[in-house]
C-alpha positions as CSV (number, residue, x, y, z in Angstrom):
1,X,0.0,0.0,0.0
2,X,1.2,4.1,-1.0
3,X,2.6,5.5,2.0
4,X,1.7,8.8,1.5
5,X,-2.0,8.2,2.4
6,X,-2.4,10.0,5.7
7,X,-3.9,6.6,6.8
8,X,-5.1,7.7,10.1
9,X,-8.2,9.4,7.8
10,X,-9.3,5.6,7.2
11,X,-12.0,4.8,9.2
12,X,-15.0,2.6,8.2
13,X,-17.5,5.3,6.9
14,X,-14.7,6.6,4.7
15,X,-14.8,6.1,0.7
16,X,-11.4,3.9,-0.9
17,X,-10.9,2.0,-4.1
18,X,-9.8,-1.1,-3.4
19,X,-8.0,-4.1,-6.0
20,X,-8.6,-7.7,-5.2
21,X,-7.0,-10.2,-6.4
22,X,-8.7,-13.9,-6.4
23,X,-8.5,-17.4,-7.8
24,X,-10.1,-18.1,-10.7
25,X,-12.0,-17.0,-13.5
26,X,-15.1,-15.2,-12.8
27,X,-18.2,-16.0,-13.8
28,X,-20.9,-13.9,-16.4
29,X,-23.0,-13.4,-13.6
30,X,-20.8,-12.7,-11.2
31,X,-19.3,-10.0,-13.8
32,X,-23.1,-8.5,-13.6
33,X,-23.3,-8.7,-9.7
34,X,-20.8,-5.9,-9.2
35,X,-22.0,-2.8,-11.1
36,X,-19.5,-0.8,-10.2
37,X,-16.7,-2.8,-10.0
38,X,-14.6,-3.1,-13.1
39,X,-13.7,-7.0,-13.4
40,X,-10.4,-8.2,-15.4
41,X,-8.9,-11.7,-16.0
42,X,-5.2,-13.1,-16.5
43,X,-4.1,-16.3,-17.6
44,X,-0.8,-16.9,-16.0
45,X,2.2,-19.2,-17.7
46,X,0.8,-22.4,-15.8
47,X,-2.4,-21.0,-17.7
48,X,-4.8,-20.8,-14.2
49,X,-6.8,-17.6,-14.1
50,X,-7.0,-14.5,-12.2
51,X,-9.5,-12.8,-11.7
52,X,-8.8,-8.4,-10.6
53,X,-11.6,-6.5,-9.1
54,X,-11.0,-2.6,-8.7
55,X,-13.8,0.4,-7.4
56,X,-14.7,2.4,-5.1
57,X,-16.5,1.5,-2.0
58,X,-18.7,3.4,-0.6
59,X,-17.6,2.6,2.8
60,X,-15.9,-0.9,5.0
61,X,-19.5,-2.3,5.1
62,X,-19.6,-2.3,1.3
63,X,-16.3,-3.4,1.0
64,X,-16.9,-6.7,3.5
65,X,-20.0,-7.4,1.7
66,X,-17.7,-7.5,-1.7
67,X,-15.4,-10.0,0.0
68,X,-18.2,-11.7,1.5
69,X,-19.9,-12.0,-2.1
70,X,-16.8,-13.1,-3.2
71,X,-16.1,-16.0,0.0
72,X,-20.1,-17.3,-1.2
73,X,-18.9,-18.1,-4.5
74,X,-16.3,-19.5,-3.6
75,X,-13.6,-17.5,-5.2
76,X,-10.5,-17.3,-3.1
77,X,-8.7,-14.5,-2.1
78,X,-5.4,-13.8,-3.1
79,X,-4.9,-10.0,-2.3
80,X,-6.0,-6.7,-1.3
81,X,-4.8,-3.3,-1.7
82,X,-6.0,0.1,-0.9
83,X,-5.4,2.0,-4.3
84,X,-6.6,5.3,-2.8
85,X,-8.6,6.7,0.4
86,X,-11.1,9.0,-1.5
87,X,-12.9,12.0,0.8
């Protein structure tokens, strides 16, 4: 994560983008679940898939229902990072 995000502004009503990284290639309705999320695959050399999710959230409670979306499908996690902390 940047370290010049005055990260003591993060608190769970505050707006970030987020990218998440998980396993697997997602799904046409899972691409339609997330509206505002935009949704890219890779195929890496050993040819599995991965699947990038970046947007905004409005707050932590939207961004735990994303992972928790995510968890029900059973699409695991591989990593999260705070692109920026929007006001």
């Amino acid at each position: 994560m940047p370290d010049e995000y005055d990260w003591a502004s993060l608190k769970v009503s505050t707006p970030a983008t987020y990218r998440i990284e998980v396993e697997g290639a997602a799904s046409k309705s899972l691409l339609g679940y997330f509206g505002n999320v935009h949704i890219t695959t890779r195929q890496r050399k050993d040819n599995s898939i991965v699947t990038i999710l970046v947007g905004q959230m409005r707050d932590q409670a939207e961004f735990a229902g994303l992972i928790n979306t995510l968890f029900d499908w059973h699409m695991p996690i591989r990593s999260v990072e705070i692109i920026s902390i929007d006001k």
